[in-house]
C-alpha positions as a Markdown table, in Angstrom:
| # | Residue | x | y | z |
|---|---|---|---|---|
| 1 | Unk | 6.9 | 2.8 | -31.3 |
| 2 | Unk | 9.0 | 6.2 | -30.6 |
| 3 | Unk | 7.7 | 8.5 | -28.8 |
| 4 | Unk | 9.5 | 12.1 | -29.0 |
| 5 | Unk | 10.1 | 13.2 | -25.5 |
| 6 | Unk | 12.3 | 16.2 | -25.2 |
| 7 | Unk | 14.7 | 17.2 | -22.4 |
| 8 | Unk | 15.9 | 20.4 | -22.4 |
| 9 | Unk | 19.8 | 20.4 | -21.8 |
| 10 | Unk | 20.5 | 22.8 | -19.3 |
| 11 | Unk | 23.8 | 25.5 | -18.9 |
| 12 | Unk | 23.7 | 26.9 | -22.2 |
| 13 | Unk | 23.8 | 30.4 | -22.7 |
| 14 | Unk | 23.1 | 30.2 | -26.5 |
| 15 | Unk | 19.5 | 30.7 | -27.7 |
| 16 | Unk | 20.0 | 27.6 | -29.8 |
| 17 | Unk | 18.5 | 25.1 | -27.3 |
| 18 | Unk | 19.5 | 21.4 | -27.2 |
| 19 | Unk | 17.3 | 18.4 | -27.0 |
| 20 | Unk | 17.7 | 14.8 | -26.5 |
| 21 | Unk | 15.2 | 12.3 | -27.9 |
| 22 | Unk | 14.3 | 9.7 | -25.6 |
| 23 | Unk | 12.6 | 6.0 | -26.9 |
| 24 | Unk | 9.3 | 5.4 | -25.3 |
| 25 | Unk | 8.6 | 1.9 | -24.5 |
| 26 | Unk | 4.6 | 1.3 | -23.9 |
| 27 | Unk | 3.8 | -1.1 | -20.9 |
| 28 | Unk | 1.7 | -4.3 | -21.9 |
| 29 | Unk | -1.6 | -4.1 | -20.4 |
| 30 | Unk | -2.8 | -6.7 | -17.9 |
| 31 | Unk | -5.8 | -7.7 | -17.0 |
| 32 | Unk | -8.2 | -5.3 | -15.8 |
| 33 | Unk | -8.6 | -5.3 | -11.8 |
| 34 | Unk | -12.2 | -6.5 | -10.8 |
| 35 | Unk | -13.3 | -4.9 | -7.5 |
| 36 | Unk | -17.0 | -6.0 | -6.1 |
| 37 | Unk | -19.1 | -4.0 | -4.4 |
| 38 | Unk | -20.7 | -5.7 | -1.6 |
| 39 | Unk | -22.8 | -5.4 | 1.3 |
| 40 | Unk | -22.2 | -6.8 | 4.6 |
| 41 | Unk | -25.4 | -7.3 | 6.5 |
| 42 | Unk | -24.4 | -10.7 | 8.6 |
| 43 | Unk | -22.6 | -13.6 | 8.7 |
| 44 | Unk | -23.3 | -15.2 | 5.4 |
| 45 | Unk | -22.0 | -11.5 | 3.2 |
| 46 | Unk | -18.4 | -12.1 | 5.2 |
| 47 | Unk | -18.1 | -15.7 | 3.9 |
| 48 | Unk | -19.3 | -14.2 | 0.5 |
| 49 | Unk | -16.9 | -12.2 | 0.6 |
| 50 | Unk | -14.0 | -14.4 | 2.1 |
| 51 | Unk | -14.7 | -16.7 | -1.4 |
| 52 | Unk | -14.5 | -13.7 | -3.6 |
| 53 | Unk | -11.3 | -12.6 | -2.2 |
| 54 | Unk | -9.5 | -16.2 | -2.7 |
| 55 | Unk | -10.8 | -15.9 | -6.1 |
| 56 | Unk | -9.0 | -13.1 | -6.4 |
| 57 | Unk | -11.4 | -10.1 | -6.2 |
| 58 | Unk | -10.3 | -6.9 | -4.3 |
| 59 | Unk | -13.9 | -6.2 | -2.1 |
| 60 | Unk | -15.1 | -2.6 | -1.1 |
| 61 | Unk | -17.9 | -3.3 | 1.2 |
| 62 | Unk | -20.5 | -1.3 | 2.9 |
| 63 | Unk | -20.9 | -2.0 | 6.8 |
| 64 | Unk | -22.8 | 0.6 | 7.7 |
| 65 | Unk | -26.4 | -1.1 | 8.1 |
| 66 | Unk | -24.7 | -3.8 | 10.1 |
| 67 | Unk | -22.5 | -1.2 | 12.1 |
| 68 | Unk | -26.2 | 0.2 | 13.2 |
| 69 | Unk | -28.0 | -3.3 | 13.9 |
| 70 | Unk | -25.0 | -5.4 | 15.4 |
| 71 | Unk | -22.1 | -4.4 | 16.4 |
| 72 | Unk | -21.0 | -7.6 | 17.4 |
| 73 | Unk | -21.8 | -9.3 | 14.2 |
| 74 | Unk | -19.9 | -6.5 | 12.8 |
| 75 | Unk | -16.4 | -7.0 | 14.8 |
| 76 | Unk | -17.3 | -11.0 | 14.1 |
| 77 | Unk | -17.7 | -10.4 | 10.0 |
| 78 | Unk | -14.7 | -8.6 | 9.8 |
| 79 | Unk | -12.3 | -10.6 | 12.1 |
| 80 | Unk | -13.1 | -13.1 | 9.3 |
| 81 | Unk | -12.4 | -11.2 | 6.9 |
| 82 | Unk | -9.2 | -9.9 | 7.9 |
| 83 | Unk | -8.0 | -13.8 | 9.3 |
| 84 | Unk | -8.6 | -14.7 | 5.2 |
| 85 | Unk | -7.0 | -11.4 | 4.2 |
| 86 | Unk | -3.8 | -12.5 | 6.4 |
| 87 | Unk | -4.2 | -16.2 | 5.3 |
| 88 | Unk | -4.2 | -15.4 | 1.7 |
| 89 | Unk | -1.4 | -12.5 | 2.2 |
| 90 | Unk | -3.9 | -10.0 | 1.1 |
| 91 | Unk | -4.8 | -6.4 | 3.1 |
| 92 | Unk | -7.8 | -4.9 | 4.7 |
| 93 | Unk | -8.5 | -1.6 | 5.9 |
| 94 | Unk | -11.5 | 0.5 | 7.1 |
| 95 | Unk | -12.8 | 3.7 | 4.6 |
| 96 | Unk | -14.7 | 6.1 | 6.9 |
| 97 | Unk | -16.9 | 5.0 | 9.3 |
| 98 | Unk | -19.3 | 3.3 | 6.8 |
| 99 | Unk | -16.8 | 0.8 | 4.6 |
| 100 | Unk | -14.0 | -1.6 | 4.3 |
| 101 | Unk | -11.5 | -2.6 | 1.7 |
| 102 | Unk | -10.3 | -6.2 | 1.5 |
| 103 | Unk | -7.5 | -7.1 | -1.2 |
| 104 | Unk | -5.9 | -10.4 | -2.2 |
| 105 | Unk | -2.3 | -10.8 | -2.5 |
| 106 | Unk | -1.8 | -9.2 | -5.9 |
| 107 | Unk | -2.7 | -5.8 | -4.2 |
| 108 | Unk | -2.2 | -3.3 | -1.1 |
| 109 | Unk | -4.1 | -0.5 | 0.1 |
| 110 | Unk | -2.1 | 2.7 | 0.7 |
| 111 | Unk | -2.9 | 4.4 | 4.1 |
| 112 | Unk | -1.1 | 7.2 | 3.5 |
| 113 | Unk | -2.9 | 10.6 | 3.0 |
| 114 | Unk | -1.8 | 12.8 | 0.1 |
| 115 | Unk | -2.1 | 16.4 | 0.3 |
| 116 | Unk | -4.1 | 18.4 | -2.1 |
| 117 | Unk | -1.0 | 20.7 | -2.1 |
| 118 | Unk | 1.8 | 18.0 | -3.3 |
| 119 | Unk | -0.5 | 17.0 | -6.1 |
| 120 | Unk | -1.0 | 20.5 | -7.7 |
| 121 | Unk | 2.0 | 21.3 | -10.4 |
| 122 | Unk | 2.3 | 24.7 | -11.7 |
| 123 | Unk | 2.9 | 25.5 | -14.9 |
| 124 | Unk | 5.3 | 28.0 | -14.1 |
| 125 | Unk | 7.2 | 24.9 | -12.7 |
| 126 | Unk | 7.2 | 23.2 | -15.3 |
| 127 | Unk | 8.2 | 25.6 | -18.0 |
| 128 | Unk | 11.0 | 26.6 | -15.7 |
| 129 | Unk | 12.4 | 22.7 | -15.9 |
């Protein structure tokens, strides 16, 4: 499937403009990416969710309740978690105060913070390309 993509060829001073077709190749879709929603009260929710991650869920869990009742349950919960995350090459990483995310292997979690600025394009940019 051909997907007409023009690039406008710069350095002419004509007003006959130049283009240059390029093929478009469409990616095959995987899988879809499961991630569970969780909740981790005590003990027994962080070796929920150490299973679900070697079965190869990515895990956004709440900690907030726990963060309130117990904060050493808490720091014991996700010391598991992160010793299976490391085990099974995966990632883990706190979102705000109330959450975690836990990833297996097949995925990462990007700690770097985009700007609202570097992701606004103007048109005027664009038409200017």
């Amino acid at each position: 499937m051909s997907l007409d993509i023009f690039k406008r060829i710069k350095g002419k001073e004509s007003e006959e403009e130049e283009y240059v077709e390029l093929e478009y190749e469409p990616v095959e879709s995987k899988k879809k990416v499961s991630i569970l929603v969780e909740n981790l009260e005590n003990l027994l929710d962080a070796e929920r969710i150490q299973r679900r991650l070697r079965e190869g869920y990515i895990v956004f869990a709440r900690i907030k309740e726990l963060k309130e009742k117990d904060l050493e349950t808490l720091r014991s919960a996700v010391n598991r978690i992160k010793k299976t995350c490391v085990a099974i090459g995966g990632d883990i990483a706190g979102v705000g105060e109330d959450y975690i995310i836990a990833t297996p292997a097949y995925a990462m979690v990007v700690r770097k913070t985009i700007e609202p600025e570097a992701e606004k394009v103007s048109i005027e940019h664009i038409s200017e390309a």
